[in-house]
C-alpha positions as CSV (number, residue, x, y, z in Angstrom):
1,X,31.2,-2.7,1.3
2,X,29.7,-1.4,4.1
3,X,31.6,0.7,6.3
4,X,29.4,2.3,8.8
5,X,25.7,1.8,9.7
6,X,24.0,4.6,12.1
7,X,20.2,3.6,13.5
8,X,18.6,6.6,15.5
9,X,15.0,5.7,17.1
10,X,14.1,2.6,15.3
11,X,12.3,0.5,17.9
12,X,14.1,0.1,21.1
13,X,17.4,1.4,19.3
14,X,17.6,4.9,20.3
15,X,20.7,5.7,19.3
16,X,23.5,3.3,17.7
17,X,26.7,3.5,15.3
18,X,28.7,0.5,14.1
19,X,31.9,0.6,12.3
20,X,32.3,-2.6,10.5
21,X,34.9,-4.5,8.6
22,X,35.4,-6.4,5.6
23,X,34.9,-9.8,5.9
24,X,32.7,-11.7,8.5
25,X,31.2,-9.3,10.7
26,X,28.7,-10.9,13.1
27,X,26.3,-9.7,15.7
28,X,25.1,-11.6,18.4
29,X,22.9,-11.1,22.0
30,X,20.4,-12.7,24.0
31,X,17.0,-14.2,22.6
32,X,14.5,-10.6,22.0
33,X,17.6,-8.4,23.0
34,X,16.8,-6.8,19.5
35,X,19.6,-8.4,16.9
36,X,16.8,-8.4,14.0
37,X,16.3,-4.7,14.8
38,X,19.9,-4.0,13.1
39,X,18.8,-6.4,10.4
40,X,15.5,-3.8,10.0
41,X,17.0,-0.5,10.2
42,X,18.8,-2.2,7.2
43,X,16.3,-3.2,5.0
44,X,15.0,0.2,5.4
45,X,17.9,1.9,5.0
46,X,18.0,-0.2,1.3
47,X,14.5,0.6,-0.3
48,X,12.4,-1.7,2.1
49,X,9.1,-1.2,3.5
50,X,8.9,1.0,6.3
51,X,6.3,1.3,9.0
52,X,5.4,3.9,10.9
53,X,5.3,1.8,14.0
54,X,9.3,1.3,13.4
55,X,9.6,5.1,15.0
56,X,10.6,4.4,18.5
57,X,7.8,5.6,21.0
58,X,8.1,9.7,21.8
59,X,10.1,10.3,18.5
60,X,9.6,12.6,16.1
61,X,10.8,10.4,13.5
62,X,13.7,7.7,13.1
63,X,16.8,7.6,11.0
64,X,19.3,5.2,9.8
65,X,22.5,6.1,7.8
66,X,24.7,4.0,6.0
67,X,28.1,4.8,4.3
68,X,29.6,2.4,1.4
69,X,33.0,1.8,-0.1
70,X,32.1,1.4,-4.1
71,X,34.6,-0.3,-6.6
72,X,36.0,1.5,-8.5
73,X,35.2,-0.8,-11.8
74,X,31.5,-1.2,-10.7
75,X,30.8,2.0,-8.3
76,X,29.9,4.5,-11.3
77,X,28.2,1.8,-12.8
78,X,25.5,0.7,-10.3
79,X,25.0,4.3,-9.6
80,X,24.0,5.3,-13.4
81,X,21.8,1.8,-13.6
82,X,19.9,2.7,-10.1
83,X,19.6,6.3,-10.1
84,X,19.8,7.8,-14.0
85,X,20.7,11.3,-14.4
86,X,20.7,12.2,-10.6
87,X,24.0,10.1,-10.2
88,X,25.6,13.2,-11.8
89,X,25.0,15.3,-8.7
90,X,25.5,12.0,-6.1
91,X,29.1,13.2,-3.8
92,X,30.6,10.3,-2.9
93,X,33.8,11.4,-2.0
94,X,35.1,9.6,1.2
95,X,32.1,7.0,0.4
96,X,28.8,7.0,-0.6
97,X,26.1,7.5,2.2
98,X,22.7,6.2,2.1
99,X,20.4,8.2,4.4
100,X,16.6,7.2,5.0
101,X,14.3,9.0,7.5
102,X,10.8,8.2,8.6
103,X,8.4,9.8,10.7
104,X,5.8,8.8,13.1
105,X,2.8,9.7,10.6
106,X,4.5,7.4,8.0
107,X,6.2,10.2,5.7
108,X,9.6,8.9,3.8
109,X,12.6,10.9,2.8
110,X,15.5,9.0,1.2
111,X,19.1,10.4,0.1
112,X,22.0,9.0,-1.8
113,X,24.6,11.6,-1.3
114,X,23.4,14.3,-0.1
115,X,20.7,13.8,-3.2
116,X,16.8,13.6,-2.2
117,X,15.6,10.3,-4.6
118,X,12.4,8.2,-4.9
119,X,12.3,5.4,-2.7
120,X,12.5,3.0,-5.4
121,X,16.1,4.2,-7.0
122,X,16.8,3.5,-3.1
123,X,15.4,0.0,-3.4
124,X,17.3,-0.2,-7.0
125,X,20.6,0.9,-5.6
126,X,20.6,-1.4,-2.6
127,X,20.0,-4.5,-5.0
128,X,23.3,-3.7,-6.5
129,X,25.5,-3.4,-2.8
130,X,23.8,-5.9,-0.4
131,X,22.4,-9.6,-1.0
132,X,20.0,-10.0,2.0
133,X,18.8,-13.7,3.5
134,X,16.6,-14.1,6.2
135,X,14.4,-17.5,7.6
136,X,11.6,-16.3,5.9
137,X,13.3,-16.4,2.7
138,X,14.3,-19.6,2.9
139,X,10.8,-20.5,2.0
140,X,11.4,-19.0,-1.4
141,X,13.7,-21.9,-2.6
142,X,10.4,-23.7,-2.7
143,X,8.9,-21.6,-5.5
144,X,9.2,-22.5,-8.9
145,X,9.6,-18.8,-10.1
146,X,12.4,-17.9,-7.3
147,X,14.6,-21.4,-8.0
148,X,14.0,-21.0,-11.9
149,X,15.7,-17.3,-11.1
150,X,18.3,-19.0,-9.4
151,X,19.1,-21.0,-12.5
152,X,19.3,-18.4,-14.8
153,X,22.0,-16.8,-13.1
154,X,24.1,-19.7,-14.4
155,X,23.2,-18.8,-18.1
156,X,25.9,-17.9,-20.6
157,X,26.1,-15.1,-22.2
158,X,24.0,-16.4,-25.7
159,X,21.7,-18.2,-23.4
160,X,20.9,-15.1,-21.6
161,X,20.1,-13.4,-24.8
162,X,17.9,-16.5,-25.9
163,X,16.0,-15.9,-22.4
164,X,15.4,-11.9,-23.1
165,X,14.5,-13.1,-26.7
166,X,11.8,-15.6,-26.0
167,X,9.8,-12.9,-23.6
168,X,10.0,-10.2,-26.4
169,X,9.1,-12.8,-28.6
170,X,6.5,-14.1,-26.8
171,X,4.7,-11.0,-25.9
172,X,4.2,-10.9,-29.6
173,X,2.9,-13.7,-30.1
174,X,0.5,-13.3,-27.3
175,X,-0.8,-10.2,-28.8
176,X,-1.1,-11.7,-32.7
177,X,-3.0,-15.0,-30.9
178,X,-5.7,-13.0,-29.1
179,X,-6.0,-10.3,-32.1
180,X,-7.3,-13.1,-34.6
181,X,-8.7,-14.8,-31.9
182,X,-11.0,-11.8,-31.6
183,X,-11.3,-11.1,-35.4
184,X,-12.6,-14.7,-35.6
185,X,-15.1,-14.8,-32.1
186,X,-16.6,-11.4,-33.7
187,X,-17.3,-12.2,-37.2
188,X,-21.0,-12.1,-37.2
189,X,-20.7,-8.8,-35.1
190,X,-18.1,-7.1,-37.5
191,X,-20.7,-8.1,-40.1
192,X,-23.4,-5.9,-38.0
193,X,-21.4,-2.9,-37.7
194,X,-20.1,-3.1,-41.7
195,X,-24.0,-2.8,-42.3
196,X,-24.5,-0.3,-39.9
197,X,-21.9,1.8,-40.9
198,X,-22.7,1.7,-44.8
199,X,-26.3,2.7,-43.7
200,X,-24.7,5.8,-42.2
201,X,-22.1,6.8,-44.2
202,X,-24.8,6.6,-47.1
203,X,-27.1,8.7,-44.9
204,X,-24.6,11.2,-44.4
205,X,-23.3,11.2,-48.0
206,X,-26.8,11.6,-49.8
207,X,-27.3,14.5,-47.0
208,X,-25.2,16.6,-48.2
209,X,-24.2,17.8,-45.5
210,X,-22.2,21.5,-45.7
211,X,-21.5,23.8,-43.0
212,X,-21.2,26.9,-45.4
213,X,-24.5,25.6,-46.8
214,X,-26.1,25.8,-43.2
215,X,-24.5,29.5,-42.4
216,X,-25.9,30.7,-46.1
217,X,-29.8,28.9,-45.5
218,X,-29.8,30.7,-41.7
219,X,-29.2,33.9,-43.4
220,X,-31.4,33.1,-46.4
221,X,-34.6,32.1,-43.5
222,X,-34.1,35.7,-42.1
223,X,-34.2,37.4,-45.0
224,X,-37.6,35.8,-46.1
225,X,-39.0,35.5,-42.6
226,X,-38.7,39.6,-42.5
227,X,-39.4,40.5,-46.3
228,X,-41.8,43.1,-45.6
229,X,-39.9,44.8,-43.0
230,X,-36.7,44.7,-45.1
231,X,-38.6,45.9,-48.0
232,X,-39.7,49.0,-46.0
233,X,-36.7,49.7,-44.5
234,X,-34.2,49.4,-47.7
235,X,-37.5,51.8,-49.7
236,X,-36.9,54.0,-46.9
237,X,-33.2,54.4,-47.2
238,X,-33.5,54.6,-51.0
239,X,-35.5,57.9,-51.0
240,X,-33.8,58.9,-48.4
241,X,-30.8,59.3,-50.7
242,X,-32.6,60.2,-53.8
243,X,-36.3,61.3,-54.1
244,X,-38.5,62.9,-57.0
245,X,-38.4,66.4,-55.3
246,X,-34.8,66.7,-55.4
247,X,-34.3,66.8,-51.4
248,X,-32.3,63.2,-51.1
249,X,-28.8,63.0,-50.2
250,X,-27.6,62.7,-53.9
251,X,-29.4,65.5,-54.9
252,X,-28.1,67.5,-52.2
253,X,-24.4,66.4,-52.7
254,X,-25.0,67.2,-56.6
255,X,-26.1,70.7,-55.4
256,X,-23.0,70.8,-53.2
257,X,-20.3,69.9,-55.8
258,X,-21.9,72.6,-58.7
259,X,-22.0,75.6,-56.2
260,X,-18.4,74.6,-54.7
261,X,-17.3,74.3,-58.3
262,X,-18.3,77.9,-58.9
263,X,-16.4,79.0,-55.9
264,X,-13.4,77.3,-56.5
265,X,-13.0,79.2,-59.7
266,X,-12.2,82.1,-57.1
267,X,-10.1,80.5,-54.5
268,X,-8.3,77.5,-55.8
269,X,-7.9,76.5,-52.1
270,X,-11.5,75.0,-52.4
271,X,-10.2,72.6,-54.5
272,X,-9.3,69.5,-52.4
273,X,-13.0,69.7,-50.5
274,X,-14.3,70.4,-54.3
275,X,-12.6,66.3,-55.1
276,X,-13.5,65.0,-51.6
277,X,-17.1,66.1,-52.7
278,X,-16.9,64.4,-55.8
279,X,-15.7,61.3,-54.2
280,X,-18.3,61.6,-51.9
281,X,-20.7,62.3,-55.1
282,X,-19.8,59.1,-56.6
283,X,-19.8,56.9,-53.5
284,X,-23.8,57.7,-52.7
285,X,-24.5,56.9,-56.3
286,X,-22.9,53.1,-56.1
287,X,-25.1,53.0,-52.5
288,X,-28.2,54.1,-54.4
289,X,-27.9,51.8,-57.4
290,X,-26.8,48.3,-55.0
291,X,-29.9,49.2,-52.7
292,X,-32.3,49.7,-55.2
293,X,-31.4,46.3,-56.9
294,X,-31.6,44.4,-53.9
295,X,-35.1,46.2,-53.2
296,X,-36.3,45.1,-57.2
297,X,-35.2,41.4,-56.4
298,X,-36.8,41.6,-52.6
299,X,-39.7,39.6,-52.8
300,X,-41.9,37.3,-50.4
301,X,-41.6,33.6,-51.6
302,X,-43.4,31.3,-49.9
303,X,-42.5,28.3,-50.9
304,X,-38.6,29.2,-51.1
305,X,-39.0,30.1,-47.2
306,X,-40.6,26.5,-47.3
307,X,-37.9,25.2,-48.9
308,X,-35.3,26.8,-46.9
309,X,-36.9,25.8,-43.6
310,X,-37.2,22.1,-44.6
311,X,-33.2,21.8,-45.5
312,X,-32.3,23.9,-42.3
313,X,-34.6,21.0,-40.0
314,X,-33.1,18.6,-42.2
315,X,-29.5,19.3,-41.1
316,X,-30.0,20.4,-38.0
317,X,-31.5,17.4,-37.3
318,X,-28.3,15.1,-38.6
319,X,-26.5,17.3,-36.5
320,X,-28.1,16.5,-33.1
321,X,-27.9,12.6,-34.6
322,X,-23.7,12.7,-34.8
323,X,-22.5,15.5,-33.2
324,X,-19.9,16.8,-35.5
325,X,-21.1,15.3,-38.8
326,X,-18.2,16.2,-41.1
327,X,-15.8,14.5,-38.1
328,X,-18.1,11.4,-37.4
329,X,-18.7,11.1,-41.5
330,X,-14.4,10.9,-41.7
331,X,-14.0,8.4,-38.9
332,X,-17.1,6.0,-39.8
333,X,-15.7,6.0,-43.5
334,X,-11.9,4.9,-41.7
335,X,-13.8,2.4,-39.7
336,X,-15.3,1.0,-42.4
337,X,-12.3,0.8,-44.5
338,X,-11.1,-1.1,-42.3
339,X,-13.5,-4.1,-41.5
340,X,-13.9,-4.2,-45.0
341,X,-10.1,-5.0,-45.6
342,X,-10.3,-7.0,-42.3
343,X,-10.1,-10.3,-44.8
344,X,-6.2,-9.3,-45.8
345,X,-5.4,-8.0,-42.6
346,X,-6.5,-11.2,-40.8
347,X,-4.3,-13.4,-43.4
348,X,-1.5,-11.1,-42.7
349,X,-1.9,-11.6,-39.1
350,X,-1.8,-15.7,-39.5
351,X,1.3,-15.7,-41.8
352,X,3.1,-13.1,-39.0
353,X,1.8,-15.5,-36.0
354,X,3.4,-18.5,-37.9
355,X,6.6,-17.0,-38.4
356,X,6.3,-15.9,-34.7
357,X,5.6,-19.3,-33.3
358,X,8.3,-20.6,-35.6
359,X,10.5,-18.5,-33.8
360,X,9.5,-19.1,-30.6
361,X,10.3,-22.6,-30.9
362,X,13.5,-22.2,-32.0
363,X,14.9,-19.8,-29.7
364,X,12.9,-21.6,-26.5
365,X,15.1,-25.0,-28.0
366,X,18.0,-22.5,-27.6
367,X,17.1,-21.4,-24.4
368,X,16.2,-25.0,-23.3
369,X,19.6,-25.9,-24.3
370,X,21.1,-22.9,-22.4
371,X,19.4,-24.2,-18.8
372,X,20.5,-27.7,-19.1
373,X,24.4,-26.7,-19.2
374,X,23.4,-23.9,-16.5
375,X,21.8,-27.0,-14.2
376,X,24.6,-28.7,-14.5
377,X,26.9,-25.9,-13.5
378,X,24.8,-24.9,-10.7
379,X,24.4,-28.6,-9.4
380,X,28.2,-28.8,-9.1
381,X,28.6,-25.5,-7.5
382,X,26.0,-26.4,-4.8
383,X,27.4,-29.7,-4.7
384,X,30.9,-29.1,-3.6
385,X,29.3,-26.1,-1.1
386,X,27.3,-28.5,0.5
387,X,30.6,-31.0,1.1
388,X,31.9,-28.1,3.1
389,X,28.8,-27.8,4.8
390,X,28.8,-30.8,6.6
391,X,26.6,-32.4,3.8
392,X,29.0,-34.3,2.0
393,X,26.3,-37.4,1.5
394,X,23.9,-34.9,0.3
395,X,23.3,-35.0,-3.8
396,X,21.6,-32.1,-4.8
397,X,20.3,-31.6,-8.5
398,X,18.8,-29.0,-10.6
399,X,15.8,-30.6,-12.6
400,X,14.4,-29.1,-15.7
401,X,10.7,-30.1,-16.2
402,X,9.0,-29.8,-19.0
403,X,5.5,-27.3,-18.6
404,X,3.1,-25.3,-20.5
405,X,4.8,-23.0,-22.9
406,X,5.3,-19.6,-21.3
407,X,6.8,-16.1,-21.6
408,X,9.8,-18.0,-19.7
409,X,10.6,-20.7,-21.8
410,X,8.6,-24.5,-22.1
411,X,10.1,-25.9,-18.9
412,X,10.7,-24.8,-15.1
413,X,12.9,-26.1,-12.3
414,X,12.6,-28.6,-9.9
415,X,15.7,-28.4,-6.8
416,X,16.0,-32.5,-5.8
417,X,17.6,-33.7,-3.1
418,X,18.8,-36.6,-1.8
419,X,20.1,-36.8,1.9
420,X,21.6,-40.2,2.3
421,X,22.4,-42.6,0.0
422,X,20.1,-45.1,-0.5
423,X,16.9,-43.0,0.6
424,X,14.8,-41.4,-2.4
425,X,15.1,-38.6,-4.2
426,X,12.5,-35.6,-3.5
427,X,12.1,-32.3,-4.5
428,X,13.7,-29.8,-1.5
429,X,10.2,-28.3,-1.0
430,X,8.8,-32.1,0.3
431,X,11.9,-33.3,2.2
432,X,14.5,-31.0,3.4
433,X,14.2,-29.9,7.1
434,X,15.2,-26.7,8.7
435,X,18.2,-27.2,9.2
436,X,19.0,-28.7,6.5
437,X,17.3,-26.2,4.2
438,X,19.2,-23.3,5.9
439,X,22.4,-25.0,4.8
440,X,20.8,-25.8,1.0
441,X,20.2,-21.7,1.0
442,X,23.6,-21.4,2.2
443,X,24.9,-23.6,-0.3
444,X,22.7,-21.8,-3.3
445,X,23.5,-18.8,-2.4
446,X,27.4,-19.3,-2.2
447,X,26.9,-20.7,-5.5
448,X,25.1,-17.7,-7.3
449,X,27.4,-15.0,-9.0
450,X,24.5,-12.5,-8.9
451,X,26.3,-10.5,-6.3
452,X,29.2,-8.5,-7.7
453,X,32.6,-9.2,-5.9
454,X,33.1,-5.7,-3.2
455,X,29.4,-5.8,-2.6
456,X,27.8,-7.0,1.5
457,X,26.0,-10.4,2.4
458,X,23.4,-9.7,5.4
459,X,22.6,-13.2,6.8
460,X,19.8,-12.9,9.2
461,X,19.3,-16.3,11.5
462,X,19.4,-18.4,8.5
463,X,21.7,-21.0,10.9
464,X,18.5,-22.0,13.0
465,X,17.8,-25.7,13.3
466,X,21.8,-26.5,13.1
467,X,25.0,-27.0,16.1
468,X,27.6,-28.8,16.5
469,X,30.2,-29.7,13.7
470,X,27.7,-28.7,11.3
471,X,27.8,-24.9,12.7
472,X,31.8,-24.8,12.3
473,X,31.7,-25.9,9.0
474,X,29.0,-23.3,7.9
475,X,31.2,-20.7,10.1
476,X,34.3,-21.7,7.8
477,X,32.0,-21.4,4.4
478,X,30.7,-17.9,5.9
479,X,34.7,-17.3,6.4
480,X,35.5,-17.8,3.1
481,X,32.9,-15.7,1.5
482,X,34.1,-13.0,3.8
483,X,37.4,-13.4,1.7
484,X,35.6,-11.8,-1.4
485,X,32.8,-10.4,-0.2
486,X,31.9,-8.6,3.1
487,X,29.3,-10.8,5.5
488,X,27.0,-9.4,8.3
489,X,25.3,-12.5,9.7
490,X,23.0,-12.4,12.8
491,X,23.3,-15.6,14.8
492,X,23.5,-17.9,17.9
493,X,26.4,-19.9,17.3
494,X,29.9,-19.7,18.7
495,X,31.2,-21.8,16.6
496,X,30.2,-19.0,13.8
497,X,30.9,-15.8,16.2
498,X,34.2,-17.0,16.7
499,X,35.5,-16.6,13.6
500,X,34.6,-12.9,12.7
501,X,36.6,-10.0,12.5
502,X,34.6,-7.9,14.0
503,X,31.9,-9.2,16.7
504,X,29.0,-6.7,17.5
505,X,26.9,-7.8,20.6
506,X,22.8,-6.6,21.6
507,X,21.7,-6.2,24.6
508,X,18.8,-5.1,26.1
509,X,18.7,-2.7,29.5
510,X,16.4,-0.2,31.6
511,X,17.2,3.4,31.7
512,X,15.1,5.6,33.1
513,X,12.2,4.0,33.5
514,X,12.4,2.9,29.5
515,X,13.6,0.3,28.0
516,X,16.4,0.7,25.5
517,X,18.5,-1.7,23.4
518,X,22.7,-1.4,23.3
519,X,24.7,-2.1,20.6
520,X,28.5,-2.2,20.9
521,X,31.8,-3.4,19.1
522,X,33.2,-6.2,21.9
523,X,36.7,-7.3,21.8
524,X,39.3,-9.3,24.2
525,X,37.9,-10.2,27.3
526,X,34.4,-9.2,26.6
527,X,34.1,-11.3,23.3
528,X,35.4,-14.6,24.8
529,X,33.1,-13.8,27.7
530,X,30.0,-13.4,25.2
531,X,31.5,-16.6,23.4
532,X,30.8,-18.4,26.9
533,X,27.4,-17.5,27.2
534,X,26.5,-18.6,23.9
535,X,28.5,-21.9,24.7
536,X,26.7,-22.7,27.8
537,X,24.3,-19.9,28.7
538,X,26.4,-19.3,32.0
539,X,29.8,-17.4,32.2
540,X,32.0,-20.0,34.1
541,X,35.6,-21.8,33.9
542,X,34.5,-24.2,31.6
543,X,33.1,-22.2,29.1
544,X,35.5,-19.4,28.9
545,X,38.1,-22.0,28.1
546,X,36.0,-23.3,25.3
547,X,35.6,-19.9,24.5
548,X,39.6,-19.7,24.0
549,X,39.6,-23.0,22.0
550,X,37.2,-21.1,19.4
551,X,39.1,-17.9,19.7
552,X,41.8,-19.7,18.5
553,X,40.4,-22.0,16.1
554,X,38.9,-18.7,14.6
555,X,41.5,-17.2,13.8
């Protein structure tokens, strides 16, 4: 329920706070006084689209503020469904309040208890406490997809699982059709690419393509390119270390070890250099005997650098073909794998999609089922709402009509009407006129059980095109769903304003050279003398009586 709404600079509101009641709460004024403007701040303050143009002229930005009485049974609930893990840190205390600000450059902030959220857990959240009508959706009855909502609401429980079902099911049948659908439009192209893909993977295999082949070839080249400089270099090196006059390194060492050898015989300290030496000895010989090897097997080979050069060109040539050969090899072998097993997969895929389809039609006979008893349930609901309306001659009946199978089910709905006995029966969307349609809504709407009990109907104008008797009796029905469930209803009867607990009137006045709109609680003497105007457009004798008469007949 709501409790308390607070609009700062929305429009011509620049500052307003209403304390309302449970119940019917209405909220009446003059023609363009601003009553949709509450209706507004509203919807914004619940999730709904918010313009920029909604900040009232010379604002910084505008506000509105809303604080809600959650039941206890349901409160925690909606809160968990709506706003996950960040209902944990939600204070809701002495109610929860719903703050939404927006500023003239279009920026949004939204809070649920003192908690910044996303404006769509806003949006989420205020599904759950308010049911919102207006004229314009009044139109919606007309569309297939909002009255075939409307019916499922009046699903049972196994129904309603037969509905969730059939989409699931659906989707997966969906997705099996158009894969075989494919696998057959492509044949002759699947056959293309099998070809094309043995032609490579054969290329590639016969290649022989290795990467440790590649590094040992580009060292091989280099080697053979620069024989005769290597050959040089490494003849160098060897007489450097040992050379037929006895001055290389080895001999020198050898030299070394035999005099330190004799001196160590007199100092025994000499002994560790004497073992490095030795080491040393040892290590030049192992250098000496590896480089003249590799200088006995250097030779120039010119057909092996050939050779060489004509496998590098080769490789590097499948390389700039695939990119990462080993890596495109893997993937075109998977790929072809897997068109050539395409034949079982493809009979897998019928015998699944038959077994899907089989279920589909069960479970859409099931569901089919389901709505029929739910038509029936919603037809007598409406029924005895629209008796209370002042359409007791009125038959109104849920249709099902069979249609194109869908992720919905194999039929839709079709709302009939029939205003007057004797007259024929036509769908609401050809026959029903404003006024009557706003009653229909009424009547629907009363009837659904989407709302839980504790949350707040906001009615905006949806009386228009009805007076008279007809306006009592949709005052008493908006009575009696004030009984369960709080009602805010925006109108210009006083046959309706009359009977609410609390009455909020708009008005629209000049203050300092700007035009401003007022909103205020009336009671007593101000309420009957509202009532009046409404009666009659003029504040006299007459209608301030009849003002009492519905003051009284209110109550």
């Amino acid at each position: 329920m709501l409790t308390e709404l607070s609009v700062e600079n929305v429009a011509l509101i620049e500052e307003a706070t209403l304390e309302l009641s449970p119940g019917l709460n209405v909220i009446t004024g003059e023609t363009g006084a601003g009553k949709t403007l509450l209706a507004t701040a509203l919807q914004m303050l619940l999730g709904g689209r918010a313009r920029s143009e909604t900040v009232r002229s010379g604002a910084r930005k505008a506000s509105v503020e809303g604080t809600f009485v959650l039941s206890q049974e349901t409160g925690s609930r909606f809160l968990t469904e709506a706003l996950g893990d960040l209902a944990e840190e939600v204070e809701e205390e002495d109610g929860l309040v719903l703050r939404r600000t927006l500023t003239g450059e279009g920026r949004s902030r939204c809070y649920v208890g003192g908690v910044s959220v996303p404006v769509r857990a806003l949006a989420s959240l205020g599904e759950r406490l308010v049911s919102y009508h207006s004229q314009r959706e009044q139109t919606r009855l007309t569309e297939p997809v909002e009255q075939l909502a409307i019916l499922d609401d009046f699903l049972d429980f196994e129904a309603a699982e037969a509905r969730q079902g059939h989409a699931l099911i659906w989707r997966a049948v969906e997705s099996d059709r158009a894969a075989l659908s494919e696998i057959k439009t492509t044949s002759e192209a699947r056959l293309r690419e099998v070809e094309f893909l043995r032609y490579q993977v054969s290329e590639l295999e016969s290649a022989g393509y290795d990467p440790q082949e590649l590094s040992d070839l580009s060292r091989e080249r280099d080697r053979l390119r620069n024989v005769t400089d290597l050959l040089q270099a490494t003849a160098a090196a060897s007489a450097a270390l040992s050379s037929e006059d006895g001055t290389g390194a080895v001999d020198a060492v050898a030299r070394a070890t035999s005099e330190l050898e004799t001196a160590s015989g007199y100092d025994n300290s000499l002994r560790g250099l004497l073992e490095r030496l030795g080491g040393l000895s040892a290590e030049l010989d192992d250098v000496l005997y590896e480089l003249r090897s590799y200088v006995d097997e250097l030779e120039a080979d010119p057909n092996r650098l050939e050779a060489v050069e004509d496998r590098l060109a080769a490789m590097r040539a499948l390389e700039r073909k695939y990119g990462d050969v080993e890596g495109y090899l893997q993937e075109s072998r998977e790929r072809l794998s897997r068109l050539e097993n395409l034949d079982e997969e493809t009979v897998g895929l019928e015998e699944r999609l038959a077994e899907g389809e089989r279920r589909l039609e069960v479970i859409a006979a099931a569901l089919r089922s389901g709505r029929e008893a739910a038509a029936e349930r919603l037809s007598g609901k409406v029924q005895e709402n629209l008796g209370d309306l002042n359409l007791g001659k009125t038959i109104f009946r849920a249709e099902l009509v069979p249609r194109e199978p869908g992720p919905s089910g194999t039929e839709r709905v079709e709302f009939m009407i029939q205003p007057n006995p004797g007259e024929p029966e036509l769908p609401v969307r050809r026959y029903a006129s404003g006024g009557e349609l706003s009653r229909i809504m009424l009547a629907i709407r009363l009837a659904q059980e989407r709302v839980e009990p504790g949350a707040t109907y906001v009615f905006d104008e949806v009386d228009a095109g009805i007076g008279g008797e007809t306006a009592t009796a949709v005052g008493a029905k908006l009575r009696e769903l004030g009984d369960r469930n709080q009602v805010l209803t925006i109108t210009h009867h006083p046959q309706i304003a009359s009977g609410a607990g609390t009455h909020v009137v708009v008005e629209k006045e000049e203050s300092e050279g700007r035009t401003i709109t007022r909103i205020e609680i009336i009671e007593g003497e101000e309420r009957r003398r509202e009532l009046a105007r409404m009666l009659s457009g003029r504040i006299d004798e007459a209608s301030l009586a009849h003002a009492s008469e519905l003051l009284v007949g209110g109550r």
